[in-house]
PDB file of N, H, CA, C and O in Angstrom:
ATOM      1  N   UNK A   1      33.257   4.192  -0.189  1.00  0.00           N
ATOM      2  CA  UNK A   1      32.340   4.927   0.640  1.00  0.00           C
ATOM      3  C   UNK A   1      31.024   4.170   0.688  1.00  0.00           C
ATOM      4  O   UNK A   1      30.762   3.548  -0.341  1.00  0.00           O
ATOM      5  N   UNK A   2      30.124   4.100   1.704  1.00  0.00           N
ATOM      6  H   UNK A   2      30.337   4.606   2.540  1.00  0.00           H
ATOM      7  CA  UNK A   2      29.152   3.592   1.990  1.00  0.00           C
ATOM      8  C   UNK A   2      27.684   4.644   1.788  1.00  0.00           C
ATOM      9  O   UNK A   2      27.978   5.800   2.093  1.00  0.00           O
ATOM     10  N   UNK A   3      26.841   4.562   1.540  1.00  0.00           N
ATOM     11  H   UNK A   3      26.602   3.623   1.293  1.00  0.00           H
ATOM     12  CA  UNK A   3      25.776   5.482   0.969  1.00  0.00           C
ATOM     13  C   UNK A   3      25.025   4.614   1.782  1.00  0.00           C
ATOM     14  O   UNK A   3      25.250   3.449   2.111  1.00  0.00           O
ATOM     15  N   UNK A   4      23.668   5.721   2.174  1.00  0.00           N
ATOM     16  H   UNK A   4      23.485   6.667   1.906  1.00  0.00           H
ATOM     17  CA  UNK A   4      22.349   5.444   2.133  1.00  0.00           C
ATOM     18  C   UNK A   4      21.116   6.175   2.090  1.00  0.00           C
ATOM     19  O   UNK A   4      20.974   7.349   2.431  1.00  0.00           O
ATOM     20  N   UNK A   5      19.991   5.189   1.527  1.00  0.00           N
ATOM     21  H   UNK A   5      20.107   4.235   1.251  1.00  0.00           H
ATOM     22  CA  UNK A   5      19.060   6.213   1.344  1.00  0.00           C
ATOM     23  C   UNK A   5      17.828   5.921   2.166  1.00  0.00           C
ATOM     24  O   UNK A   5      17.269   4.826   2.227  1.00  0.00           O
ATOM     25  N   UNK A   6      17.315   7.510   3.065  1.00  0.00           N
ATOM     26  H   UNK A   6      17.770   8.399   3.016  1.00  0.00           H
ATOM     27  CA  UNK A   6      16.239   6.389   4.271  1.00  0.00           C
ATOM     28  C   UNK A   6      15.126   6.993   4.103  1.00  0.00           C
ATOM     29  O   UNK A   6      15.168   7.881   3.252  1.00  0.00           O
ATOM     30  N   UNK A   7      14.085   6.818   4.642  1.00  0.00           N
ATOM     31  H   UNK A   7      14.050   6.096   5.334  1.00  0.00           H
ATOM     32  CA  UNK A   7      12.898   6.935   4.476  1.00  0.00           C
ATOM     33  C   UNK A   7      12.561   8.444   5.860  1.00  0.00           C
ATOM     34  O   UNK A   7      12.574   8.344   7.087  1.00  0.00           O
ATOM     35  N   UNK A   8      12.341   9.478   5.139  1.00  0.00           N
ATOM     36  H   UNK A   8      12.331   9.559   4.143  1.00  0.00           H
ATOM     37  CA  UNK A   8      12.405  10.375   5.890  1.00  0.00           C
ATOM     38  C   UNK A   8      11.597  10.574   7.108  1.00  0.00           C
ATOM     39  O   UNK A   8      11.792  11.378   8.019  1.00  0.00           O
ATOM     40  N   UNK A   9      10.485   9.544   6.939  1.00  0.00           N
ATOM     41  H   UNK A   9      10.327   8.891   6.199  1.00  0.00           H
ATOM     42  CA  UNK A   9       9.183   9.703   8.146  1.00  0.00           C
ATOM     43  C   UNK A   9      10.136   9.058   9.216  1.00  0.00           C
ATOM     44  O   UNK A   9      10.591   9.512  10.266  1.00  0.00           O
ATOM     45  N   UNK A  10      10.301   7.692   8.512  1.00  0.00           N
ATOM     46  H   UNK A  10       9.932   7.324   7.659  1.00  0.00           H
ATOM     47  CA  UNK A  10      10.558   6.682  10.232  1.00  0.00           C
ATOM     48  C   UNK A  10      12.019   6.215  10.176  1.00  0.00           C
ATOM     49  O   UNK A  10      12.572   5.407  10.922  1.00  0.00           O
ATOM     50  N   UNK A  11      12.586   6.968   9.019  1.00  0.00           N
ATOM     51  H   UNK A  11      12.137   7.625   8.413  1.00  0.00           H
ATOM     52  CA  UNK A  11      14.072   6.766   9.331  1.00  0.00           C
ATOM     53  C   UNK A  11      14.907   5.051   8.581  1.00  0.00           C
ATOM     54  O   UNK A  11      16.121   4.866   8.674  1.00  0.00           O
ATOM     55  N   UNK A  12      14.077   4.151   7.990  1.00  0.00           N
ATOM     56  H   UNK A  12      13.092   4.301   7.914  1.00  0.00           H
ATOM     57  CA  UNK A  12      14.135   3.352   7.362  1.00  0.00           C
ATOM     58  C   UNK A  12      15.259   3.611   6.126  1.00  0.00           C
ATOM     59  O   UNK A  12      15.316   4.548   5.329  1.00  0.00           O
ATOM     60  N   UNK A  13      16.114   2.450   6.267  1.00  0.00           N
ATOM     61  H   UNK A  13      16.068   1.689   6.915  1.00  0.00           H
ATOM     62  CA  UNK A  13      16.978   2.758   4.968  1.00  0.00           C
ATOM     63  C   UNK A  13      16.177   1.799   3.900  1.00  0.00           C
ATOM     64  O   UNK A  13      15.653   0.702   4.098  1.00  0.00           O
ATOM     65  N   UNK A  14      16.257   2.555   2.745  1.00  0.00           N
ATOM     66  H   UNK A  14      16.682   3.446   2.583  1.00  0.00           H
ATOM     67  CA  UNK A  14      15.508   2.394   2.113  1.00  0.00           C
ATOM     68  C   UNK A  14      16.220   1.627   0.506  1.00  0.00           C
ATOM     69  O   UNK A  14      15.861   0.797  -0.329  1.00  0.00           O
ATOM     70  N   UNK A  15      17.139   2.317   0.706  1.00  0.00           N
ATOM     71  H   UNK A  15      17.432   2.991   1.385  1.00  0.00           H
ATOM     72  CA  UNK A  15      18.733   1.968  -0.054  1.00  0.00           C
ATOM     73  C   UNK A  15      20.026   1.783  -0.077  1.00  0.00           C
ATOM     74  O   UNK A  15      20.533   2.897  -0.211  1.00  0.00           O
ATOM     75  N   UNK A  16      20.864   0.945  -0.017  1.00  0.00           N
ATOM     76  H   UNK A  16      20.452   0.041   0.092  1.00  0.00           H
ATOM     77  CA  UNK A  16      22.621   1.240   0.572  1.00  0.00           C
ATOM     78  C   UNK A  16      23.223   1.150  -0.918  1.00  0.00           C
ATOM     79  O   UNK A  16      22.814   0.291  -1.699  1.00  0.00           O
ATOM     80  N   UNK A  17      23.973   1.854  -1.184  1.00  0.00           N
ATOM     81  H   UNK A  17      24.305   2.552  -0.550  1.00  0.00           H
ATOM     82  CA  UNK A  17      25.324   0.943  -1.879  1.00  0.00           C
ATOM     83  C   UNK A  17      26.886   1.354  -1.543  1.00  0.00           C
ATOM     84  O   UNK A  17      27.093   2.295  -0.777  1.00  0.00           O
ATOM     85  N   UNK A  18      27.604   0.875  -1.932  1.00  0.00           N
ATOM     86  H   UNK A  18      27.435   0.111  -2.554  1.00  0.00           H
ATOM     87  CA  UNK A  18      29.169   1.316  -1.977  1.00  0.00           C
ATOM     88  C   UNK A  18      30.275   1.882  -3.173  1.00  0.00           C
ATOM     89  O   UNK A  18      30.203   1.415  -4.309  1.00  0.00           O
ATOM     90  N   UNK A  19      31.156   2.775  -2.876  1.00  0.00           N
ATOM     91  H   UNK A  19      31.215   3.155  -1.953  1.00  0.00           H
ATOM     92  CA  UNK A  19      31.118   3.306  -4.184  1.00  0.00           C
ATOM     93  C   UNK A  19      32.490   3.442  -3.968  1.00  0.00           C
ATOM     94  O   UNK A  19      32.928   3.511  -2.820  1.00  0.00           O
ATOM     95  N   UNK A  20      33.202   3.488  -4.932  1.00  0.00           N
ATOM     96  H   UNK A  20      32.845   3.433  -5.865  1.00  0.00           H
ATOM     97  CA  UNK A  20      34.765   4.194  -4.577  1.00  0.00           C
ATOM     98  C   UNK A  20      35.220   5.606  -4.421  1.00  0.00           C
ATOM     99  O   UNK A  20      35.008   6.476  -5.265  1.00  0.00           O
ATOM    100  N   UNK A  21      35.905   5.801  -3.213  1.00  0.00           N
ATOM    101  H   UNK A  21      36.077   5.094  -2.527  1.00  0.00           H
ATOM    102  CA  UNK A  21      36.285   7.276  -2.960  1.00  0.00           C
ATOM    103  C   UNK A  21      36.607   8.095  -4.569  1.00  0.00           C
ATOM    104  O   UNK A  21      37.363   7.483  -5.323  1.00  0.00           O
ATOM    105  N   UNK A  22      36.206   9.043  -4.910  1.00  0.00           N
ATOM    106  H   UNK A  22      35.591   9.540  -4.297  1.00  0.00           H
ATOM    107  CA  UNK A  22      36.834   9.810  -6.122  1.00  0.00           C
ATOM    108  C   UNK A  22      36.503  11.311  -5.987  1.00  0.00           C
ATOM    109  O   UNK A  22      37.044  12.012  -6.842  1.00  0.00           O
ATOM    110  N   UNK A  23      35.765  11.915  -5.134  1.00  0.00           N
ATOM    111  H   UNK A  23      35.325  11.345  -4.439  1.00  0.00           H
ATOM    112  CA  UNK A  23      35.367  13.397  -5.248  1.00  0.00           C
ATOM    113  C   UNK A  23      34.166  13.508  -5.902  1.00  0.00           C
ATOM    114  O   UNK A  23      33.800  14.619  -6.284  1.00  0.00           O
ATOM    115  N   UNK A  24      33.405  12.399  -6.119  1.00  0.00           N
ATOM    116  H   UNK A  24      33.703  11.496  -5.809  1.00  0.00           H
ATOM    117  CA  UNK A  24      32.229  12.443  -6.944  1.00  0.00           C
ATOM    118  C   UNK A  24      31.514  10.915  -7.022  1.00  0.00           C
ATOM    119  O   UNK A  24      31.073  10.250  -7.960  1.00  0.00           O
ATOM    120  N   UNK A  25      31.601  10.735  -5.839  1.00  0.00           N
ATOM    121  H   UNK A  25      31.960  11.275  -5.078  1.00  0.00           H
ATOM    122  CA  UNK A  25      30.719   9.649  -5.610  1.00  0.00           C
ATOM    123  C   UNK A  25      29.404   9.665  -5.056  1.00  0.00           C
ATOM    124  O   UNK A  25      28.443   9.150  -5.627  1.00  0.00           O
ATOM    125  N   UNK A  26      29.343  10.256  -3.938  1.00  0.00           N
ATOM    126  H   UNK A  26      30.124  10.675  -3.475  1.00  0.00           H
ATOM    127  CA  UNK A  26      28.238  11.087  -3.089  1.00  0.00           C
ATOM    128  C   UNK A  26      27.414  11.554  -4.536  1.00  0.00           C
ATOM    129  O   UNK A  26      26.275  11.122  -4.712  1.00  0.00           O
ATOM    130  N   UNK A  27      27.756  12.039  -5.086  1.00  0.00           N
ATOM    131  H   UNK A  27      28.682  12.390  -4.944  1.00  0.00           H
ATOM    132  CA  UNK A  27      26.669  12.904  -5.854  1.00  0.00           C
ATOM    133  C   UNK A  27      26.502  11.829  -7.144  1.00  0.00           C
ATOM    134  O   UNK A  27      25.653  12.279  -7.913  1.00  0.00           O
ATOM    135  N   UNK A  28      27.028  10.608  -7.594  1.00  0.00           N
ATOM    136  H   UNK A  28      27.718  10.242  -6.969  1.00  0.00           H
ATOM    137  CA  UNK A  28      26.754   9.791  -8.287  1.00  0.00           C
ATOM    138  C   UNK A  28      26.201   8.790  -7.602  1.00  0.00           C
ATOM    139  O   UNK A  28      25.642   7.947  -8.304  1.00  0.00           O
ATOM    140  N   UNK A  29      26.182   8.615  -6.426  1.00  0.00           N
ATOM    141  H   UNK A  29      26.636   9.299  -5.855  1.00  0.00           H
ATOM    142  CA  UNK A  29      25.128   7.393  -5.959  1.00  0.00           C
ATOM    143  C   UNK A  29      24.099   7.548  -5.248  1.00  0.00           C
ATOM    144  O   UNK A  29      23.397   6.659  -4.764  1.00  0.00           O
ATOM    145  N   UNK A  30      23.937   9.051  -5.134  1.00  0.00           N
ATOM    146  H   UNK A  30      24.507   9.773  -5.526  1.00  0.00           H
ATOM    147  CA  UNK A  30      22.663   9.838  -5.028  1.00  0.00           C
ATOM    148  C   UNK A  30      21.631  10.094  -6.252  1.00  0.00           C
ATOM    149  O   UNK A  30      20.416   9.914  -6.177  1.00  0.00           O
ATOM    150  N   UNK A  31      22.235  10.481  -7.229  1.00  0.00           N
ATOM    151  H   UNK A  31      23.223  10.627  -7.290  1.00  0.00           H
ATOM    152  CA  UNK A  31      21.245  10.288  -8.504  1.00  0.00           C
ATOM    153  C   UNK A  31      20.992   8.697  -8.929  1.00  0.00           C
ATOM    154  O   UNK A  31      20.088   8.312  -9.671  1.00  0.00           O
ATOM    155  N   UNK A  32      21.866   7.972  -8.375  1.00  0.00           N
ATOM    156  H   UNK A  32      22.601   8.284  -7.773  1.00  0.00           H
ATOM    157  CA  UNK A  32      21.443   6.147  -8.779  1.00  0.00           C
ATOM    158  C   UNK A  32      20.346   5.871  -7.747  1.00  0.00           C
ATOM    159  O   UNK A  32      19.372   5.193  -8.075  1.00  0.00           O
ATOM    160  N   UNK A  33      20.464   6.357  -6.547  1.00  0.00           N
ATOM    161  H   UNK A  33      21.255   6.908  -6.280  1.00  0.00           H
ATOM    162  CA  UNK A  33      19.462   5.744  -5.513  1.00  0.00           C
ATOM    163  C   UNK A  33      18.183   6.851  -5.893  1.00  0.00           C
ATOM    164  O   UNK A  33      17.190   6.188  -5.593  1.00  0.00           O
ATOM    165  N   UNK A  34      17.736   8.065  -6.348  1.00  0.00           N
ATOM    166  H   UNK A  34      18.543   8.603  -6.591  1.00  0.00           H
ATOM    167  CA  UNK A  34      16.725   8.610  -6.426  1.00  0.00           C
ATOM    168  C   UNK A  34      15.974   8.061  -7.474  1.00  0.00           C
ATOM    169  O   UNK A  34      14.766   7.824  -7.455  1.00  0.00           O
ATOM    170  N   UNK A  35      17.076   7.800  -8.749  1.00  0.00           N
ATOM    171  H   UNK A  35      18.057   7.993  -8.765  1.00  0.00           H
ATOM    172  CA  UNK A  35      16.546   7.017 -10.189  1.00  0.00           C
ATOM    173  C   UNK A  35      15.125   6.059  -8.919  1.00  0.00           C
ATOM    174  O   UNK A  35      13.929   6.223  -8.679  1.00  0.00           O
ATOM    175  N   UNK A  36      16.328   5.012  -8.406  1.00  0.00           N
ATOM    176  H   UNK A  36      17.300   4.879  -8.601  1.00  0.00           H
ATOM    177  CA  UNK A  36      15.602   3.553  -8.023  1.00  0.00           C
ATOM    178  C   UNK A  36      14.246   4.352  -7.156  1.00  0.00           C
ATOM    179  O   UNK A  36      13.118   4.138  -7.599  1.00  0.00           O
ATOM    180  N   UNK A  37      14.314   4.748  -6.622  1.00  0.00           N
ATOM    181  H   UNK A  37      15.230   4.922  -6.262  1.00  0.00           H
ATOM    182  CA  UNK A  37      13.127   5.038  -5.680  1.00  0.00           C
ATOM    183  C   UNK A  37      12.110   5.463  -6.531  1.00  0.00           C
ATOM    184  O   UNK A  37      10.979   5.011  -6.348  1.00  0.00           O
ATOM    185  N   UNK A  38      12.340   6.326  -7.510  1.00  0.00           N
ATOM    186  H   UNK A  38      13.258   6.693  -7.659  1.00  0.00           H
ATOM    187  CA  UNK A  38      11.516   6.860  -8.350  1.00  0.00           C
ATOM    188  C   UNK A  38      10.664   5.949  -9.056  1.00  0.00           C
ATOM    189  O   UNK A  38       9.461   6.205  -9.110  1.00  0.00           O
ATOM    190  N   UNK A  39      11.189   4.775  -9.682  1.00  0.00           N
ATOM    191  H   UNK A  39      12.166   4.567  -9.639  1.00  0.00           H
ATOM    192  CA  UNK A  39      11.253   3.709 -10.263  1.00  0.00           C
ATOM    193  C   UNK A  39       9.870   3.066  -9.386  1.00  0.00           C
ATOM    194  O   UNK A  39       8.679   2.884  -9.640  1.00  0.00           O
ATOM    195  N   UNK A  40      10.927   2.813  -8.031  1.00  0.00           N
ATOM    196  H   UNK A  40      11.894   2.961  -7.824  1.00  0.00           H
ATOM    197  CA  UNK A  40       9.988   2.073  -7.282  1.00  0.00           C
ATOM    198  C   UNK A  40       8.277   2.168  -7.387  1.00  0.00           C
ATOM    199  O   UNK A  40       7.385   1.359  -7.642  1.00  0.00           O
ATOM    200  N   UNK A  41       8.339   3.645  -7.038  1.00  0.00           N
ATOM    201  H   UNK A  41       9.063   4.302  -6.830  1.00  0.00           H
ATOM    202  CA  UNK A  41       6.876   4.309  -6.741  1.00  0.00           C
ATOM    203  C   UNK A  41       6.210   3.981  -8.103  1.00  0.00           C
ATOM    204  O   UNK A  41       5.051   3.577  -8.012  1.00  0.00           O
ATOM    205  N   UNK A  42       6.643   4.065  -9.135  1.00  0.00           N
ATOM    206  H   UNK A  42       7.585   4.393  -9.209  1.00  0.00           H
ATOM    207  CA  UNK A  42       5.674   2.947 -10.022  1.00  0.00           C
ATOM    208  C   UNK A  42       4.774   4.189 -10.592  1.00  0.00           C
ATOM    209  O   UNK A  42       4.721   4.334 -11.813  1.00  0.00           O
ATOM    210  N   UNK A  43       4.109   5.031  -9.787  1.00  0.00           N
ATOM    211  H   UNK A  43       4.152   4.913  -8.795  1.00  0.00           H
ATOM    212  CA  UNK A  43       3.256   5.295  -9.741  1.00  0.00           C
ATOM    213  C   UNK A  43       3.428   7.302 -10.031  1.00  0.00           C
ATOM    214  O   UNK A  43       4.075   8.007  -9.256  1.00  0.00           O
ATOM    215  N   UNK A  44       2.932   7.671 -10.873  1.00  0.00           N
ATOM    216  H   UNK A  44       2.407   7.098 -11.502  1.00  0.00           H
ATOM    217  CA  UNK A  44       3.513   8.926 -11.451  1.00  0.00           C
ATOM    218  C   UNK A  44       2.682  10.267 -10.643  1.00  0.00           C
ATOM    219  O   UNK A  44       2.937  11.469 -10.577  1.00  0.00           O
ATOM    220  N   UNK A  45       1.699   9.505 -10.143  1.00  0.00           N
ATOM    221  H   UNK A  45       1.492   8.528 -10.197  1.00  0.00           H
ATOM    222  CA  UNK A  45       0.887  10.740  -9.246  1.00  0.00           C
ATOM    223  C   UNK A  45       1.363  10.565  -7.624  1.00  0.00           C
ATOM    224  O   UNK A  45       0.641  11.076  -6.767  1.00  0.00           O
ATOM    225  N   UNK A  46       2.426   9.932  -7.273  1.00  0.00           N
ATOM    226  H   UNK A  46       3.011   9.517  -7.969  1.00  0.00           H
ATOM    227  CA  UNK A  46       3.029   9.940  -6.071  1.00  0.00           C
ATOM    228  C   UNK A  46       4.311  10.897  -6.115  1.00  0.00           C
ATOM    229  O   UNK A  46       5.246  10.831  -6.912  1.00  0.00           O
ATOM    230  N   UNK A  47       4.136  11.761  -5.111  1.00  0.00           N
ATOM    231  H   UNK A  47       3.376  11.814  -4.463  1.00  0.00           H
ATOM    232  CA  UNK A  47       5.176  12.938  -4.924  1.00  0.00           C
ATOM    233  C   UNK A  47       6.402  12.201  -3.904  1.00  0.00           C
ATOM    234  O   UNK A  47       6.246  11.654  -2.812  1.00  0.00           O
ATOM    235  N   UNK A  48       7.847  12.442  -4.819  1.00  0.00           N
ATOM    236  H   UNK A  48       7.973  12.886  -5.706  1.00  0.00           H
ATOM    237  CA  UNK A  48       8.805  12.119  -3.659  1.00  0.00           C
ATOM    238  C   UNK A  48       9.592  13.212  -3.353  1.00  0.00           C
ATOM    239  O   UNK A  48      10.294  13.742  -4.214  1.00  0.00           O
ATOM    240  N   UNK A  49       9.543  13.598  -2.217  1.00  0.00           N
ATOM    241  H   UNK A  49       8.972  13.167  -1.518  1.00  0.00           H
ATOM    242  CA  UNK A  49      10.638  14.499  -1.481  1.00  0.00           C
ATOM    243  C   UNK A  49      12.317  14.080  -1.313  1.00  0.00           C
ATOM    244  O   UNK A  49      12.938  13.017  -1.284  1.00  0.00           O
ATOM    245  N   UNK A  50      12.569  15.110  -1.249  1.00  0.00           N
ATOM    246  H   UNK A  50      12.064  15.973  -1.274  1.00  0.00           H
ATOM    247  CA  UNK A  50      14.156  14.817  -1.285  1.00  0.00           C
ATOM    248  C   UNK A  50      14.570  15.531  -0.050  1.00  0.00           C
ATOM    249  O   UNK A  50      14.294  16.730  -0.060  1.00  0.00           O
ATOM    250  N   UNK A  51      15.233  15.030   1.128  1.00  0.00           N
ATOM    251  H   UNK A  51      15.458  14.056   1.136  1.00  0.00           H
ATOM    252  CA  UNK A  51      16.084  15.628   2.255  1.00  0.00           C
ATOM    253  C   UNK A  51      17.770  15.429   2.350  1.00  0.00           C
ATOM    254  O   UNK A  51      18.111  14.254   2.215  1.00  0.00           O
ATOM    255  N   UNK A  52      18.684  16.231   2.526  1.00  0.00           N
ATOM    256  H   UNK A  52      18.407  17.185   2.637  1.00  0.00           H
ATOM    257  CA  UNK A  52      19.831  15.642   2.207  1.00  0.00           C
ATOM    258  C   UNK A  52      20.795  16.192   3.979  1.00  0.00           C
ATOM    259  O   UNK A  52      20.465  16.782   5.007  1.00  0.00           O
ATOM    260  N   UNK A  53      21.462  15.851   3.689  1.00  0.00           N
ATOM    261  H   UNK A  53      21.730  15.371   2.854  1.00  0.00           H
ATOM    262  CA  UNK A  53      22.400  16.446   5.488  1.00  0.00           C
ATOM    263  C   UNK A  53      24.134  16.716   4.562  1.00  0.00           C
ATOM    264  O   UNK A  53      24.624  16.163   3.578  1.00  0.00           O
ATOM    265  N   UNK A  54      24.581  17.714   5.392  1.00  0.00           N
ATOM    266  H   UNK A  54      24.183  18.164   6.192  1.00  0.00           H
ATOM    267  CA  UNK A  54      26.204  18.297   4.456  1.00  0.00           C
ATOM    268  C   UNK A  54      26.818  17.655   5.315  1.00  0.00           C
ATOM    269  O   UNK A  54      28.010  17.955   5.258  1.00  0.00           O
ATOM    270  N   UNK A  55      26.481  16.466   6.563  1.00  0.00           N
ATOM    271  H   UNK A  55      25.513  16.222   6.610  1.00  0.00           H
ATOM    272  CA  UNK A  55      27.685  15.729   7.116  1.00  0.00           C
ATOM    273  C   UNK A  55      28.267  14.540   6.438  1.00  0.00           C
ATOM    274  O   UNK A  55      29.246  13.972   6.922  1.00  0.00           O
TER     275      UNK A  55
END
């Protein structure tokens, strides 16, 4: 399966990865890509939002 993670203003992917079909991938390469973003921001007084879609 193909993942991504985008940037909610302008739609920017922000993250991809690929994962193997199992019934629990989606929700394991969603907590790997929020880790990284989190990471990213570096910065502990920056608020990140989370938006998700059930398609």
């Amino acid at each position: 399966m193909g993942h991504t993670l985008s940037d909610n203003r302008h739609g920017l992917i922000a993250n991809a990865m690929v994962t193997q079909a199992d019934g629990y991938a989606e929700r394991e390469a969603a907590k790997v890509m929020i880790q990284a973003a989190c990471e990213a921001a570096a910065d502990e007084t920056i608020n990140i939002t989370l938006g998700a879609d059930k398609g």
